[in-house]
N, C-alpha and C positions, 0 to 999 in steps of 0.2 A: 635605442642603443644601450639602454641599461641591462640588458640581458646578455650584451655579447661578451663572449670569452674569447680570448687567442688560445688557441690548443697547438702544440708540437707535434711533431711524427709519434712520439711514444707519450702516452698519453697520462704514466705513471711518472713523466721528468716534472723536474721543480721548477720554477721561473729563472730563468735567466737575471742576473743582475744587470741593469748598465752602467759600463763601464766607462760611459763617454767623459765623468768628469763633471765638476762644476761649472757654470759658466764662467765665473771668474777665473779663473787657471785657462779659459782656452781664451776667455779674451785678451788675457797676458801672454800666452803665448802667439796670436795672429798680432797682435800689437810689437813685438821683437822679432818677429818675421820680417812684419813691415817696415820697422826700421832697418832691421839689416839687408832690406833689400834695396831699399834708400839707397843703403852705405855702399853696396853691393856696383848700383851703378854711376853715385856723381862722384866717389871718392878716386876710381882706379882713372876715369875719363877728365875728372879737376885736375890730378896731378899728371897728368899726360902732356895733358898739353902747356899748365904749368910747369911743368920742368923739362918740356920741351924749348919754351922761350926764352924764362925767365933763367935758367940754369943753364943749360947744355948751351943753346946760342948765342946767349945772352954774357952770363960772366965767364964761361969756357971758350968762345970761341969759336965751339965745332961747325962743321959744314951742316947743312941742313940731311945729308940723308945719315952722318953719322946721328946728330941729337935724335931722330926717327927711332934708330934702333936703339939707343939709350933709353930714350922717354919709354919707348915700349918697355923695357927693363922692370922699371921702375913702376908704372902699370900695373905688371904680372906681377910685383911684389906687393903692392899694393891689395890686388887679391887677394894675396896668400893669406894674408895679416887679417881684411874683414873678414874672410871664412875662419881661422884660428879664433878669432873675437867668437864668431858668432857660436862655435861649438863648445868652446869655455861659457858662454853664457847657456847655452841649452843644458849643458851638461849639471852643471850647478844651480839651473831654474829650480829642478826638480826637490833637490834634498834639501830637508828640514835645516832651517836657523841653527845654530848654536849661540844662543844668549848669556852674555858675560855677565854674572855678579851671584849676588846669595841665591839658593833655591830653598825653597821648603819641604 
């Protein structure tokens, strides 16, 4: 296999660079994936049924089909906020540090 070349359609093109990245940068990033998708499912489904009980029927009062539609409220808020997180963290994964003190 020491002979083989990869050749392209046009045989005067350059090598393609690849692009895929270090492995450390995609470990970090399948690593923030995984956790936000963690967060993604026990946070919206904890606070459901937490403040389905503990809140809405509990020190409120309410009947059980109003805390339903409460808890779910709060749920679908709950969403909103881990996906908000997780696009603030993709988005700022990417750009350089700025490091505070003297430079040379």
């Amino acid at each position: 296999m020491e002979g083989f070349v990869k050749t392209g359609l046009n045989p005067n093109s350059e090598v393609v660079a690849d692009f895929r990245g270090n492995d450390g940068s995609l470990v970090s990033a399948l690593k923030t994936l995984l956790f936000f998708t963690v967060l993604m499912v026990t946070v919206p489904i904890g606070l459901y049924f937490a403040s389905k009980s503990y809140i809405f029927e509990g020190s409120l009062q309410m009947s059980n089909t109003d805390s339903y539609f409460y808890a779910a409220i709060v749920a679908v808020l709950a969403v909103h906020v881990v996906l908000a997180l997780f696009v603030y963290v993709a988005w700022t994964e990417g750009s350089p540090q700025k490091k505070k003190g003297k430079h040379d």
